[in-house]
C-alpha positions, 0 to 999 in steps of 0.5 A: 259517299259517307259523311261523319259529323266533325266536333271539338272543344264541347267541354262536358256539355254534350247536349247541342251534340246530341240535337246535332246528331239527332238532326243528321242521325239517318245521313251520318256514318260517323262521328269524329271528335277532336277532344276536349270532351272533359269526361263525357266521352263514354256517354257520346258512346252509348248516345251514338251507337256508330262509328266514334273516333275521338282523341284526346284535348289538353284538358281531357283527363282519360289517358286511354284516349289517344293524342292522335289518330291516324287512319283511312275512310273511303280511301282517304288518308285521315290525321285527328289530333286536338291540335294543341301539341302542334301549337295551332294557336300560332298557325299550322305549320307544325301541323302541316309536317306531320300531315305531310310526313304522314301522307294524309290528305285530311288533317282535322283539328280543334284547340282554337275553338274557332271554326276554320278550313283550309286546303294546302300542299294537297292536304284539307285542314279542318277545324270545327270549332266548339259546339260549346264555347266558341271563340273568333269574329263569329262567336257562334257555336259550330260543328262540321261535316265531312264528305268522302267519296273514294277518288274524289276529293274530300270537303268539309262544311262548317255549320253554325248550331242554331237552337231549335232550328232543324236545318243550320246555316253553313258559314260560307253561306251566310258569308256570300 
């Protein structure tokens, strides 16, 4: 079994970043970061010396950073994209044919900065919000964590960042 800390929309502020992956340092295998880190994507780097996946968000600036990334952990077939070229403020639909197209089982995306999950037509969709500038209901900073073990189905867990606490809430959870 592998977890990777899911993130998104952090917009230059990586330090509620840095005391999530403090927090989960000896679980994680890896970090997965949806863009929008606005030019802190090389001090992500040398804070977390693991695995670091990271695209490019709409007010990112590095043209080095991918739009998207297609790739395979655990046997799990894997699409990041930030999401705005799919248009996901209107839905994910569009996300969804090239999720589709790609045959990927997990499909993870930012943008909205509103944290969400979803699985259809076989695929999980993923979205963890922003650690920085949340929006939606809950207005909350988020974070996600994404579980993957060979032949067993993928699962994501959306956490709210709370200060100074050591352990956070998961939002389904604080819903029940």
């Amino acid at each position: 079994m592998a977890d990777y800390l899911l993130f998104s929309d952090s917009h230059g502020d990586n330090q509620r970043m840095y005391e999530v992956i403090d927090r989960y340092r000896d679980r994680i295998q890896g970090i997965i970061h949806m863009g929008d880190l606005e030019g802190k994507e090389q001090e992500l780097f040398r804070y977390f010396p693991g695995m670091v996946c990271m695209v490019r968000g709409n007010c990112d600036r590095n043209q080095e950073l991918p739009m998207e990334r297609i790739f395979t952990l655990e046997g799990h077939k894997i699409l990041v994209t930030h999401g705005h070229t799919y248009r996901v403020n209107a839905g994910l639909l569009t996300l969804k044919m090239k999720a589709l197209s790609e045959g990927a089982e997990v499909c993870l995306f930012g943008h909205t900065h509103v944290a969400c999950k979803a699985q259809e037509d076989g695929i999980l969709f993923a979205n963890p919000g922003s650690i920085r500038l949340p929006r939606g209901e809950e207005r909350r900073p988020s974070y996600g964590i994404l579980t993957l073990q060979e032949g067993e189905a993928p699962k994501v867990e959306i956490y709210w960042w709370e200060e100074g606490k050591s352990k956070c809430r998961t939002a389904e959870k604080e819903k029940e």
